[in-house]
CHARMM-style PDB file with segment names, atoms N, HN, CA, C and O in Angstrom:
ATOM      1  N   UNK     1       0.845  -1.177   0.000  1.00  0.00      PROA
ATOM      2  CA  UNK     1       0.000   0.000   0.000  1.00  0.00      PROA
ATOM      3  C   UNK     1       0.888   1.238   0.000  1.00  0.00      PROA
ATOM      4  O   UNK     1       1.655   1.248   0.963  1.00  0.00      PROA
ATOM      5  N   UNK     2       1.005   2.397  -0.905  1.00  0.00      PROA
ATOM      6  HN  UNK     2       0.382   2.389  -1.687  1.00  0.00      PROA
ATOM      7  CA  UNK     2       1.537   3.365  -0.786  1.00  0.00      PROA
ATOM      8  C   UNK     2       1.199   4.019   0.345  1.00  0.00      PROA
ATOM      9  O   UNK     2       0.032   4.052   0.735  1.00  0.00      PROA
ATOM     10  N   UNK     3       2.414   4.735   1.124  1.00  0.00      PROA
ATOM     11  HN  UNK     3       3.362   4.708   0.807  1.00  0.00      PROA
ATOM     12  CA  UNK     3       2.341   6.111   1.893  1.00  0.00      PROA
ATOM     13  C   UNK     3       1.669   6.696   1.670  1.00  0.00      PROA
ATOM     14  O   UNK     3       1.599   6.822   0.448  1.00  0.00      PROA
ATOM     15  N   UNK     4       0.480   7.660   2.561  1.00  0.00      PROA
ATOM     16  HN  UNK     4       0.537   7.558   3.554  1.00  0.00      PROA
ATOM     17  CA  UNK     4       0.194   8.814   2.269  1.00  0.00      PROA
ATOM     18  C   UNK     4       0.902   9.671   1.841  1.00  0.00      PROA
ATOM     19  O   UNK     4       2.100   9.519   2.079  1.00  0.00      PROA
ATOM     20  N   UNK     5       0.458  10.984   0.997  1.00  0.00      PROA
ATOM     21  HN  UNK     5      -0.515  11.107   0.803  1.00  0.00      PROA
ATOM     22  CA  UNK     5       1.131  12.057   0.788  1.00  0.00      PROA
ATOM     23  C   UNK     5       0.960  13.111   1.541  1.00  0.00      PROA
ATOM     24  O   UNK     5      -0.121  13.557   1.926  1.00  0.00      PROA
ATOM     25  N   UNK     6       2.441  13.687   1.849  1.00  0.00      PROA
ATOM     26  HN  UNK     6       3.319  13.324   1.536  1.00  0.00      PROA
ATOM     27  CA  UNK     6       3.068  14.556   2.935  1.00  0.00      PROA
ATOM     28  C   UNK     6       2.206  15.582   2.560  1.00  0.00      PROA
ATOM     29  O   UNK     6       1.774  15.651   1.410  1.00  0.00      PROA
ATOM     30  N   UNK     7       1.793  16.733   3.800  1.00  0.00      PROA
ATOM     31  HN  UNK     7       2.145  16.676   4.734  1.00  0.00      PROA
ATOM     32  CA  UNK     7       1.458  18.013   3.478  1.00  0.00      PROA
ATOM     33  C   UNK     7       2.310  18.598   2.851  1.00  0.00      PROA
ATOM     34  O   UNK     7       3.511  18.354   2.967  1.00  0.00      PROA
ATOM     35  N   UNK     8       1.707  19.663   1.909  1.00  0.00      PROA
ATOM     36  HN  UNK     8       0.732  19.860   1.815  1.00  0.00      PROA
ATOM     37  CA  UNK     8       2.413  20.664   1.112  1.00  0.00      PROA
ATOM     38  C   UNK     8       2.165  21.660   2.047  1.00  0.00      PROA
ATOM     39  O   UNK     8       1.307  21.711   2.928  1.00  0.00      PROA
ATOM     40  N   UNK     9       3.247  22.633   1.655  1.00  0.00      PROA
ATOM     41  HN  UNK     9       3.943  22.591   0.939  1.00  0.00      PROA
ATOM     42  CA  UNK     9       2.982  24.441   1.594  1.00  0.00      PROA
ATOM     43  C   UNK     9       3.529  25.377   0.734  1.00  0.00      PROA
ATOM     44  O   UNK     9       4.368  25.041  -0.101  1.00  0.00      PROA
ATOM     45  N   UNK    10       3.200  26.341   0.833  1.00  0.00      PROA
ATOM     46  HN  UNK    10       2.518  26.614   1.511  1.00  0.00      PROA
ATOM     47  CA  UNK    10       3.290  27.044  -1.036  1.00  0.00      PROA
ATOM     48  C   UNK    10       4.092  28.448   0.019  1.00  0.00      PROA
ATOM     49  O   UNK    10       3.495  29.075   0.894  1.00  0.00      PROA
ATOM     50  N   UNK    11       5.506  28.645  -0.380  1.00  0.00      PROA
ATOM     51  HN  UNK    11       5.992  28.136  -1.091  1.00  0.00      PROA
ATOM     52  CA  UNK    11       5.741  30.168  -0.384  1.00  0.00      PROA
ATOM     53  C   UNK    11       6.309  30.751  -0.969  1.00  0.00      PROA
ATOM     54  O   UNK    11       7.135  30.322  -1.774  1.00  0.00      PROA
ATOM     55  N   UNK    12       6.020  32.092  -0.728  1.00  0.00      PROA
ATOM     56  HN  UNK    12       5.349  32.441  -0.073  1.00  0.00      PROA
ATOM     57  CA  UNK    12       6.594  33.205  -2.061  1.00  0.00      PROA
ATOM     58  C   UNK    12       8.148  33.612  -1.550  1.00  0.00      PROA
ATOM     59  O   UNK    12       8.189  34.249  -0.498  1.00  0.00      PROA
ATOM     60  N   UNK    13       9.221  33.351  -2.097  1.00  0.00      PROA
ATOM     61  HN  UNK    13       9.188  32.834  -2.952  1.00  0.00      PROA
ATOM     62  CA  UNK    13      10.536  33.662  -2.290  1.00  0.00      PROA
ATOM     63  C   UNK    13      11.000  34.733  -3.183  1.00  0.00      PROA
ATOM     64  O   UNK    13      10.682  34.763  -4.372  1.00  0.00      PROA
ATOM     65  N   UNK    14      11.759  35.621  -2.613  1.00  0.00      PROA
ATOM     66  HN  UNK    14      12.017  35.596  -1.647  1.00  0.00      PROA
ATOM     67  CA  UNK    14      12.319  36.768  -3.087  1.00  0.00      PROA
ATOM     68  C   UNK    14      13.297  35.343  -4.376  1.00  0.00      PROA
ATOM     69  O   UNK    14      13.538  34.169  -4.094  1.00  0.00      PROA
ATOM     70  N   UNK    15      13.586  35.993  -5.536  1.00  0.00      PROA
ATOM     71  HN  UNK    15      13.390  36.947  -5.765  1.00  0.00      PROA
ATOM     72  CA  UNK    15      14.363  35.567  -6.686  1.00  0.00      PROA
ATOM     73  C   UNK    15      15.831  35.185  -6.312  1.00  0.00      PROA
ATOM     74  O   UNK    15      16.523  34.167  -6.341  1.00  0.00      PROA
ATOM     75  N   UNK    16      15.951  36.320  -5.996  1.00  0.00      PROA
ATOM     76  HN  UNK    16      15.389  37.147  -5.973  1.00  0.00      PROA
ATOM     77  CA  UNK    16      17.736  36.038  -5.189  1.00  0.00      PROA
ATOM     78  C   UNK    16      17.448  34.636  -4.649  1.00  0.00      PROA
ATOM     79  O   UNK    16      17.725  33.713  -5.415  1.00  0.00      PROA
ATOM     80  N   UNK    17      16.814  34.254  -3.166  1.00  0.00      PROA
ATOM     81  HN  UNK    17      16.588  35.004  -2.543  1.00  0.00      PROA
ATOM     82  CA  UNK    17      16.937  33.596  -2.337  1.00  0.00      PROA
ATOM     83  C   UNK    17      16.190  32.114  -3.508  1.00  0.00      PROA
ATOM     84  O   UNK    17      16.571  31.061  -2.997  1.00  0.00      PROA
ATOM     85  N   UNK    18      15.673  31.934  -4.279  1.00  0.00      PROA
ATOM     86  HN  UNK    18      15.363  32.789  -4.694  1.00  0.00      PROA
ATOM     87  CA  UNK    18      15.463  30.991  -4.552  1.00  0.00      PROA
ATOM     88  C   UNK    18      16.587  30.705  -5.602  1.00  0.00      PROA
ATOM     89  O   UNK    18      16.565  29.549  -6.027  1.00  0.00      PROA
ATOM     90  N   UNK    19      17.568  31.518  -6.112  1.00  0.00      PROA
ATOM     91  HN  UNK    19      17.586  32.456  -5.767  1.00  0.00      PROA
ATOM     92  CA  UNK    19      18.233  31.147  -7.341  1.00  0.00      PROA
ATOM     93  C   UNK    19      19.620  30.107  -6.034  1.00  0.00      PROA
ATOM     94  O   UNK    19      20.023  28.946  -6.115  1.00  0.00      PROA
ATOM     95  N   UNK    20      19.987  31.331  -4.883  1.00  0.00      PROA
ATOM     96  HN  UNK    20      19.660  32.273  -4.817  1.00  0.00      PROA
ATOM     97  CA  UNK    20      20.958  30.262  -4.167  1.00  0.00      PROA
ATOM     98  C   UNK    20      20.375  29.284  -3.072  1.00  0.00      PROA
ATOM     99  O   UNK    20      21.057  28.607  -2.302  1.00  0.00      PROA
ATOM    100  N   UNK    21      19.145  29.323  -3.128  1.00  0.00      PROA
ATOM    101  HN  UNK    21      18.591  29.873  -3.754  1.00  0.00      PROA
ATOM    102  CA  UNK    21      18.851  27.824  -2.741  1.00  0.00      PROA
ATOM    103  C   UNK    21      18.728  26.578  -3.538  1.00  0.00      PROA
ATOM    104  O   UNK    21      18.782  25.465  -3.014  1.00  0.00      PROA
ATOM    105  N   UNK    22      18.555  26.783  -4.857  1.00  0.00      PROA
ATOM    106  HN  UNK    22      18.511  27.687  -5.282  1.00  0.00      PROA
ATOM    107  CA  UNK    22      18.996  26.011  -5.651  1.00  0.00      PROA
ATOM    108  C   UNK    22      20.315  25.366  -6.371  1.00  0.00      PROA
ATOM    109  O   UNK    22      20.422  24.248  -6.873  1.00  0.00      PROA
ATOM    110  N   UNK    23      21.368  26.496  -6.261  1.00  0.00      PROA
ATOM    111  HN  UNK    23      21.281  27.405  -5.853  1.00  0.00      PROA
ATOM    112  CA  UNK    23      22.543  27.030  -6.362  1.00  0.00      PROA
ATOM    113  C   UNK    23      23.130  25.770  -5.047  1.00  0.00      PROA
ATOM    114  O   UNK    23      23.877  24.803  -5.193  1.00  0.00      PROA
ATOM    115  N   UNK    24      22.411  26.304  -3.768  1.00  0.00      PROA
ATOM    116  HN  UNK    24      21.804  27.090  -3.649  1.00  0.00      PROA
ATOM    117  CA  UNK    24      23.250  25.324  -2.394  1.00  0.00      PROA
ATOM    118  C   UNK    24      22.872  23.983  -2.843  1.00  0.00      PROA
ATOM    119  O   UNK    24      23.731  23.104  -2.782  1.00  0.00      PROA
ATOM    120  N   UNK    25      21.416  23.634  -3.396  1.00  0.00      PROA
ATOM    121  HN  UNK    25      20.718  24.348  -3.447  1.00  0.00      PROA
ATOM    122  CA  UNK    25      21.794  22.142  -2.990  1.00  0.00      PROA
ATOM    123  C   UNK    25      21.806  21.537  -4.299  1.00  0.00      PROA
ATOM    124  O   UNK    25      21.462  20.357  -4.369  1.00  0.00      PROA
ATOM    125  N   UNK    26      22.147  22.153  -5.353  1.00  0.00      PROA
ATOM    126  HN  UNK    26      22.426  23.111  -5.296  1.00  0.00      PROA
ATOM    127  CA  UNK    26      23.169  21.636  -6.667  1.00  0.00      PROA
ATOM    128  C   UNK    26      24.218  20.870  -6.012  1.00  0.00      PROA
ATOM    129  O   UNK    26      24.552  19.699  -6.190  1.00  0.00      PROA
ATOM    130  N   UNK    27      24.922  22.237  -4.790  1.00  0.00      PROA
ATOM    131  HN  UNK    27      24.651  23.188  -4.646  1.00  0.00      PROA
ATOM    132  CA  UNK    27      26.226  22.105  -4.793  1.00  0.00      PROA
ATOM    133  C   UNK    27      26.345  20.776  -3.678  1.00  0.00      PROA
ATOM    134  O   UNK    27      27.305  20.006  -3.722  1.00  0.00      PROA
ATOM    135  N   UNK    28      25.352  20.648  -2.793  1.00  0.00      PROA
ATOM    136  HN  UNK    28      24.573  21.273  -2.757  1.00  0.00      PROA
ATOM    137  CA  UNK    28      25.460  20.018  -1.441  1.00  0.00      PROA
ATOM    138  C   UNK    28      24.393  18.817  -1.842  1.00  0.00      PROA
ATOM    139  O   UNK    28      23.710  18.211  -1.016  1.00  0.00      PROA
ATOM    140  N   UNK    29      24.378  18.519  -3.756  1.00  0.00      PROA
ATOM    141  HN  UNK    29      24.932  19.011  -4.427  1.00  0.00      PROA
ATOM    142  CA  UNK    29      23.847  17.051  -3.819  1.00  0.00      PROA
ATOM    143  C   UNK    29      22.347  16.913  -2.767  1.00  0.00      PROA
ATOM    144  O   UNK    29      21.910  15.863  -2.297  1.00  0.00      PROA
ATOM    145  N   UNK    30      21.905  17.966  -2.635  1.00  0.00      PROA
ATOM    146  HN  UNK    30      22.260  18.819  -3.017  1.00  0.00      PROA
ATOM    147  CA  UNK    30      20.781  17.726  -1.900  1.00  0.00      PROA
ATOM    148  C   UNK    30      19.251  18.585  -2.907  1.00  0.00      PROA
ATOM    149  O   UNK    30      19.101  18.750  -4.117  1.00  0.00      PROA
ATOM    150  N   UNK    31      18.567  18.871  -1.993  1.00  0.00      PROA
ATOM    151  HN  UNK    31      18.689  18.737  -1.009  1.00  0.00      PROA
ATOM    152  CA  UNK    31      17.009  19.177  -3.157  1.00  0.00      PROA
ATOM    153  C   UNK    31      16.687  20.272  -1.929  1.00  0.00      PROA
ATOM    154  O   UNK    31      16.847  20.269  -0.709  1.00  0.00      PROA
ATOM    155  N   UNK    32      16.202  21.114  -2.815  1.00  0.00      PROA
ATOM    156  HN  UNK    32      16.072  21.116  -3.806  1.00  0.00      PROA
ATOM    157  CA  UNK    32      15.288  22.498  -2.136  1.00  0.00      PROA
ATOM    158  C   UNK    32      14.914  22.008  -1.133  1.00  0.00      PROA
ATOM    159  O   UNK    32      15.515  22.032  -0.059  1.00  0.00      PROA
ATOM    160  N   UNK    33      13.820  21.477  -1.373  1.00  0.00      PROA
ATOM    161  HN  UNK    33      13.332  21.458  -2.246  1.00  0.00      PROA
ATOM    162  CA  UNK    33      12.782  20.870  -0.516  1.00  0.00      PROA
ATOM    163  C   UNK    33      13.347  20.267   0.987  1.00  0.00      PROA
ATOM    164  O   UNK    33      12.748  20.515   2.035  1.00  0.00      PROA
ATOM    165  N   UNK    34      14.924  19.217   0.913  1.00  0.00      PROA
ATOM    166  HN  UNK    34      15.410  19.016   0.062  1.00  0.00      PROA
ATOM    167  CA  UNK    34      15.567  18.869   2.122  1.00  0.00      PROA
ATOM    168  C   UNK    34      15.973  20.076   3.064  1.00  0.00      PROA
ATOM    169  O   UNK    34      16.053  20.120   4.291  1.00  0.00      PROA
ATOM    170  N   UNK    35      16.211  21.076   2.063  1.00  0.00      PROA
ATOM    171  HN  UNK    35      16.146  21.040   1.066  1.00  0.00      PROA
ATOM    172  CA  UNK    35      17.301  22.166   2.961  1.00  0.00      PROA
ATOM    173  C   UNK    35      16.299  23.503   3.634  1.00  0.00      PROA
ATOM    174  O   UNK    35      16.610  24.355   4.466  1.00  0.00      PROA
ATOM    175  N   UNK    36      14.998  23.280   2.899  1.00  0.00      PROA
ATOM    176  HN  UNK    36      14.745  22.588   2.223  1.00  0.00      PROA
ATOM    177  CA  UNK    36      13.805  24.216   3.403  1.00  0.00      PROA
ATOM    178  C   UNK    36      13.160  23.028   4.896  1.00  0.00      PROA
ATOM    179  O   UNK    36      12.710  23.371   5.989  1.00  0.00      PROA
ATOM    180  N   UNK    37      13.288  22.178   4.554  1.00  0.00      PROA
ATOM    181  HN  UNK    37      13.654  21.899   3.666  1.00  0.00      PROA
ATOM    182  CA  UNK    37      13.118  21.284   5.986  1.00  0.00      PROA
ATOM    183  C   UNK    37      13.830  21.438   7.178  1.00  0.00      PROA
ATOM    184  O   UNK    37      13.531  21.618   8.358  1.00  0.00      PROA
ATOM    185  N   UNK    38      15.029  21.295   6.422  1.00  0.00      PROA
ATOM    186  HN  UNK    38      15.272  21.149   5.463  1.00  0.00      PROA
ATOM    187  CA  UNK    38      15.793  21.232   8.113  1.00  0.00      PROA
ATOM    188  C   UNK    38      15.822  22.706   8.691  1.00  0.00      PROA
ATOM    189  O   UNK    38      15.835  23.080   9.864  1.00  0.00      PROA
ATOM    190  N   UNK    39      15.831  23.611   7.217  1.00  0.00      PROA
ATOM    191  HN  UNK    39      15.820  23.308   6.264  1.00  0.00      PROA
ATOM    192  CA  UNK    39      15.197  24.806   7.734  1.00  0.00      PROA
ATOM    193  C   UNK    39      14.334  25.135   9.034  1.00  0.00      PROA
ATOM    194  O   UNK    39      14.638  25.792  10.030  1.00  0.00      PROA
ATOM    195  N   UNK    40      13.274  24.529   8.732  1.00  0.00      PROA
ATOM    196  HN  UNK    40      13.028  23.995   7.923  1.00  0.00      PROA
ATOM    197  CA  UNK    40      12.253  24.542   9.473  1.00  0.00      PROA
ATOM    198  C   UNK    40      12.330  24.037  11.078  1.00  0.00      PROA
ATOM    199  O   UNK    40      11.966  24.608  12.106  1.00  0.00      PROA
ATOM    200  N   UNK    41      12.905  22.832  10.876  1.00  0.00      PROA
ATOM    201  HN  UNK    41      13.201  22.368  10.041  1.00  0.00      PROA
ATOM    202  CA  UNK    41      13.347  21.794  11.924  1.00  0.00      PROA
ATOM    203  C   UNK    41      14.184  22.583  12.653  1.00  0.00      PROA
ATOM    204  O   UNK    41      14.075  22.287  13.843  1.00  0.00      PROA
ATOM    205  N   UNK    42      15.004  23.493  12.458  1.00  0.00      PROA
ATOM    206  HN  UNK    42      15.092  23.733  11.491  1.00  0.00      PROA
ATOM    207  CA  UNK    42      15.849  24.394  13.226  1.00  0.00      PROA
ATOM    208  C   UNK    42      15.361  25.184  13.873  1.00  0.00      PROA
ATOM    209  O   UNK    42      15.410  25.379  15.087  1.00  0.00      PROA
ATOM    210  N   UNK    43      14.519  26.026  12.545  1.00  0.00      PROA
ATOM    211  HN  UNK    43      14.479  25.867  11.558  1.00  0.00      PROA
ATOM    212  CA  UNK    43      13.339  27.082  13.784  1.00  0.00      PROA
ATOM    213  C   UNK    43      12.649  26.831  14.529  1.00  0.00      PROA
ATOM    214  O   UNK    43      12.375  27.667  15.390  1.00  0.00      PROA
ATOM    215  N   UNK    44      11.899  25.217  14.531  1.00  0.00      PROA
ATOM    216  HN  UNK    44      12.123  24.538  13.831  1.00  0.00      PROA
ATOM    217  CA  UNK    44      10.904  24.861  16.042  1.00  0.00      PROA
ATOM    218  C   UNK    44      11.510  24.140  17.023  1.00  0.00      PROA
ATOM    219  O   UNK    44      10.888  23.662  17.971  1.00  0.00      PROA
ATOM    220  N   UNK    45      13.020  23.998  16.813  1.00  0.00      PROA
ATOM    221  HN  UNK    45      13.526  24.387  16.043  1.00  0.00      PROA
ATOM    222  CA  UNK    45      14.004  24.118  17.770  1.00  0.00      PROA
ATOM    223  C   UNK    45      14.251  24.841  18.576  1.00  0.00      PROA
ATOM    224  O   UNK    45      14.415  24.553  19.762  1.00  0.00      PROA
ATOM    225  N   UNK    46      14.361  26.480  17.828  1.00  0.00      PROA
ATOM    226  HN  UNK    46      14.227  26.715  16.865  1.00  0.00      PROA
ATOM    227  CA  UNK    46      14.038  27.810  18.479  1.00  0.00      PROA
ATOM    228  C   UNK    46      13.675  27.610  19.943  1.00  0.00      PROA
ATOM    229  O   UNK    46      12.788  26.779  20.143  1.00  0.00      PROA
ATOM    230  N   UNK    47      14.282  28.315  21.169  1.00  0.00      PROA
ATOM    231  HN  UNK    47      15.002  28.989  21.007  1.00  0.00      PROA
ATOM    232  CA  UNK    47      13.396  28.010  22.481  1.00  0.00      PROA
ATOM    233  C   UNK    47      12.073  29.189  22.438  1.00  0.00      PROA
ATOM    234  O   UNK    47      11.206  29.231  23.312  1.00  0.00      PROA
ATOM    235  N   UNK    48      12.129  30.202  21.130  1.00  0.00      PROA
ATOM    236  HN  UNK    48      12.834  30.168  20.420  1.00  0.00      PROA
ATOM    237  CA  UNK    48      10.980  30.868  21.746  1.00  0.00      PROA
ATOM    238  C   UNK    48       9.703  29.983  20.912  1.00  0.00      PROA
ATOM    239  O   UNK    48       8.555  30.312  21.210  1.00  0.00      PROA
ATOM    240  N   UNK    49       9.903  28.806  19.817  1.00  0.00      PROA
ATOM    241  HN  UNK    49      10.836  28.539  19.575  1.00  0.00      PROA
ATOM    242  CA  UNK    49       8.737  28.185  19.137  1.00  0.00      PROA
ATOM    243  C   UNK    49       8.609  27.529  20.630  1.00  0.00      PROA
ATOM    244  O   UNK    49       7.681  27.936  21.330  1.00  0.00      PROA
ATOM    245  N   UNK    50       9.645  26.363  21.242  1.00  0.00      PROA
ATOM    246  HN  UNK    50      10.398  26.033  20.673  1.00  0.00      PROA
ATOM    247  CA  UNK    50       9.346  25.434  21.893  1.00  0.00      PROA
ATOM    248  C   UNK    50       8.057  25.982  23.012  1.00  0.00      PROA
ATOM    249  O   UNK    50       7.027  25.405  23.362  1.00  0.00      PROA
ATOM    250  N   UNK    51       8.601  27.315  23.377  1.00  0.00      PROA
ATOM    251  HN  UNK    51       9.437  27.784  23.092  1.00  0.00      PROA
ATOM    252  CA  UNK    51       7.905  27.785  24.491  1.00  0.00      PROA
ATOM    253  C   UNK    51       5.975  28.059  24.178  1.00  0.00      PROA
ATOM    254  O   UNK    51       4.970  27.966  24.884  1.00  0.00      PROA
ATOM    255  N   UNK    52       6.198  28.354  23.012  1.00  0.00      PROA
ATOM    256  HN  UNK    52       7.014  28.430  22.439  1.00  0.00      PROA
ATOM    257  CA  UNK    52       4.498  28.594  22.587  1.00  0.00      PROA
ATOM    258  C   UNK    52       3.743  26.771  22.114  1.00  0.00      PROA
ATOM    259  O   UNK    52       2.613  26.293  22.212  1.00  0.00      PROA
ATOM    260  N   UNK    53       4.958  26.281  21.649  1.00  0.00      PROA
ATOM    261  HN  UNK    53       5.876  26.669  21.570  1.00  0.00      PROA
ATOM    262  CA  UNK    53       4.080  24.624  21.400  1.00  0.00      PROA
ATOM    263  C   UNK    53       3.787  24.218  23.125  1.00  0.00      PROA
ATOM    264  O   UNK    53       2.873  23.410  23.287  1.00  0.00      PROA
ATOM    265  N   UNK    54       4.302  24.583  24.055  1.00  0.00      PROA
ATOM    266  HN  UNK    54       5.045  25.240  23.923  1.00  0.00      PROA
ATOM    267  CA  UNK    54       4.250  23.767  25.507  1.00  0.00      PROA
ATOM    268  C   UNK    54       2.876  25.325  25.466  1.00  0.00      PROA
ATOM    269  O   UNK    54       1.684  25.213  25.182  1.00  0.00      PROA
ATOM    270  N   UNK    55       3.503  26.409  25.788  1.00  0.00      PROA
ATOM    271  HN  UNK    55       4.472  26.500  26.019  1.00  0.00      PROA
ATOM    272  CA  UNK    55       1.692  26.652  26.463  1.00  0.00      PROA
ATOM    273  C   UNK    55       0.763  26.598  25.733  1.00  0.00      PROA
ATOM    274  O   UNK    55      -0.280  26.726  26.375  1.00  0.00      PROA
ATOM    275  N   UNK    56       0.527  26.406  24.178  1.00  0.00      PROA
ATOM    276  HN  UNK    56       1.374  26.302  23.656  1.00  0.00      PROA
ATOM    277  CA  UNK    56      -0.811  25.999  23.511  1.00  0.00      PROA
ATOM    278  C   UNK    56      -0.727  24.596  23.685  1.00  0.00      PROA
ATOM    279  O   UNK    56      -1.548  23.764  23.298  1.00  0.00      PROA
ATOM    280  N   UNK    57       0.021  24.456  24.118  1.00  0.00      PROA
ATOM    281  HN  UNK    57       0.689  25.131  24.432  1.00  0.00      PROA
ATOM    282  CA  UNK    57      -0.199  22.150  23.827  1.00  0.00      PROA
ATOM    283  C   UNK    57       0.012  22.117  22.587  1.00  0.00      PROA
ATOM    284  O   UNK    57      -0.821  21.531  21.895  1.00  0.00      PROA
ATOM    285  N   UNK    58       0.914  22.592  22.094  1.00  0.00      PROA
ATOM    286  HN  UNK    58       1.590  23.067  22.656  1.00  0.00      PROA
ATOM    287  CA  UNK    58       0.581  22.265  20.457  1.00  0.00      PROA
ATOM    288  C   UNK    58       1.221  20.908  20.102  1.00  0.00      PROA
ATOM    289  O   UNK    58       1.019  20.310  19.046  1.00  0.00      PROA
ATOM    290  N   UNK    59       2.155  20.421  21.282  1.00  0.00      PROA
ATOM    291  HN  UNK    59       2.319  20.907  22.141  1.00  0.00      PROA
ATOM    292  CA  UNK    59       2.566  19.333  20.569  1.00  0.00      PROA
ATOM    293  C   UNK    59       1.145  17.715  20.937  1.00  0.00      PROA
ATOM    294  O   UNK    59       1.443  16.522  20.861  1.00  0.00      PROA
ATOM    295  N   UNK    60       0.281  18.057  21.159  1.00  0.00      PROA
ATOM    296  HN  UNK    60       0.039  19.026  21.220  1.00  0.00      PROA
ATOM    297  CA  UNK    60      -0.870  17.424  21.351  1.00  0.00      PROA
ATOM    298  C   UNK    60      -1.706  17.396  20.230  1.00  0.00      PROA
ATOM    299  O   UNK    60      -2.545  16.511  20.062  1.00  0.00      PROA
ATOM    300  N   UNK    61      -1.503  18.396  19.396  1.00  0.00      PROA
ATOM    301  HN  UNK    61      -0.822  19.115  19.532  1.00  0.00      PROA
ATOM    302  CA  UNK    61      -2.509  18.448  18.159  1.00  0.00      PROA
ATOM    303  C   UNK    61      -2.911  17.185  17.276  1.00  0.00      PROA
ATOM    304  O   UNK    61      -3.916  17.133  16.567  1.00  0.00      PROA
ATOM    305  N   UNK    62      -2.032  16.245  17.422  1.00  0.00      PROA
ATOM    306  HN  UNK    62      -1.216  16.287  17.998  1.00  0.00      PROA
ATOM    307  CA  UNK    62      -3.294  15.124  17.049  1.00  0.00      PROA
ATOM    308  C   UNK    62      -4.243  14.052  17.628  1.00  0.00      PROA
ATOM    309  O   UNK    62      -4.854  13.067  17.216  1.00  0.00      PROA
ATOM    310  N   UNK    63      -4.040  14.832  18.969  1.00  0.00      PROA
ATOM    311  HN  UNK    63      -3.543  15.632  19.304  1.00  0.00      PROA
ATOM    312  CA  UNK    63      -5.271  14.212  19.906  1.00  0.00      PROA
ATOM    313  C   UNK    63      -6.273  15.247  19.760  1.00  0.00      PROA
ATOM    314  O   UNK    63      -7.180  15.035  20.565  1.00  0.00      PROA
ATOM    315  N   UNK    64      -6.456  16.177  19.129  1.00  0.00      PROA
ATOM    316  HN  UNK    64      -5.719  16.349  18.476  1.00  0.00      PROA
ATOM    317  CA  UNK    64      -7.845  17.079  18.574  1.00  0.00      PROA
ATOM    318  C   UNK    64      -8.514  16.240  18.048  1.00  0.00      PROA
ATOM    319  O   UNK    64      -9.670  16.053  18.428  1.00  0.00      PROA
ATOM    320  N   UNK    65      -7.917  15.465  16.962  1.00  0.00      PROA
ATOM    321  HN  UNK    65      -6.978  15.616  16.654  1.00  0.00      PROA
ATOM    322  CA  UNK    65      -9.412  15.100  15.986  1.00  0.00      PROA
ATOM    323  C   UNK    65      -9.975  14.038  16.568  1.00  0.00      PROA
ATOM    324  OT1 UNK    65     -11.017  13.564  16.114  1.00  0.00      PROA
TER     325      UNK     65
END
């Protein structure tokens, strides 16, 4: 049975920043898409994300549905 498919998200990039993000992971054998991840993964690392996922509970959000 195939995997579900991952959520998307759509954002708007200044030209510059998308020509050397493509440019980096030419160079680093990797894909946009990996290096906008760990991107991400870094910022909710952040202690000021961690601090808003603990007082909304956000890391609970899939005991909502």
């Amino acid at each position: 049975m195939p995997k579900p498919a991952k959520p998307q998200i759509r954002v708007y990039i200044a030209e510059e920043t998308d020509r050397l993000l493509k440019a980096i992971a030419g160079i680093k054998d990797s894909s946009v898409n990996a290096i906008v991840n760990e991107a991400i993964d870094h910022w909710l690392d952040e202690a000021e994300q961690k601090e808003i996922v603990e007082k909304f509970n956000l890391d609970r959000l899939d005991e909502v549905d």
